[in-house]
C-alpha positions, 0 to 999 in steps of 0.5 A: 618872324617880323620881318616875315609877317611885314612882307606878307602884308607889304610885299611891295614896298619891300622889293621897292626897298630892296631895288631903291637899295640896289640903284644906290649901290649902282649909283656909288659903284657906277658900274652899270649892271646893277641898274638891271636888278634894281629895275627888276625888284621895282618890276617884282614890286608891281607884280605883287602889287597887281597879283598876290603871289608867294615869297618864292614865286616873287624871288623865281621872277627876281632872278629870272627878271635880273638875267634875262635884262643882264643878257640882254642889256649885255646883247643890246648894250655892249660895253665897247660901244659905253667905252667909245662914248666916253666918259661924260664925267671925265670932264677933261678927258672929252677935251681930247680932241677939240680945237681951242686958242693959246690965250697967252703965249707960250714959254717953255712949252707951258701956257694957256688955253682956252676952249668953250669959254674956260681956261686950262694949263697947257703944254706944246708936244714939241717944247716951243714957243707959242704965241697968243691966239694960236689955234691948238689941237688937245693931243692928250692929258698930262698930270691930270689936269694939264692939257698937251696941245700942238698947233691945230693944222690949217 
């Protein structure tokens, strides 16, 4: 019954509570659908804020509040279009794609390079020499961390 008698008399700071509770679930999982109903409790929060409405009527406009913004994040916000972005915490899958310079040469296919003032391992696509400052295009990521490179087209 005390949990009944602190949302009849702080019906706000509840569904705060509850949408800053979601928004950190989202913010572990990065997932991206949760920011909906956590943007919706915050929303259900300023209703009760402004309107003195029932436990019921607030839970009525939480759910219908999550679905409408789900679908129309869904509609307005495709995830193909999230997934052709990229990752921008990927931070050495963005590198695909990008010319940068041997700062070294290569010797068995492994070497350094060097793009937006940072070195990376890199390795050739053909397994070859490569001398030092030789423009290179980033073809892809092996082990993680190392980039595969072939000399940049003229």
């Amino acid at each position: 019954m005390m949990l009944l008698d602190f949302y009849a008399a702080h019906p706000f700071w509840v569904w705060l509570a509850l949408g800053a509770a979601i928004l950190a679930v989202e913010v572990a999982l990065g997932s991206g659908w949760l920011l909906w109903p956590a943007a919706s409790a915050a929303a259900v929060g300023l209703l009760t804020l402004v309107a003195p409405v029932s436990f019921a009527v607030a839970i009525l406009a939480f759910a219908i509040l999550t679905i409408a913004s789900t679908l129309l994040a869904r509609r307005y916000f495709p995830r193909s279009a999230v997934a052709a972005a990229g990752d921008i915490n990927d931070n050495v899958g963005r590198l695909v794609g990008q010319e940068a310079q041997s700062v070294q040469a290569f010797q068995g296919g492994h070497g350094r390079i060097s793009i937006d003032g940072k070195e990376w391992a890199a390795e050739l696509e053909d397994g070859e020499t490569l001398d030092a400052g030789v423009d290179v295009l980033v073809t892809g990521v092996t082990g993680g961390t190392r980039l595969r490179v072939r000399p940049a087209p003229r």
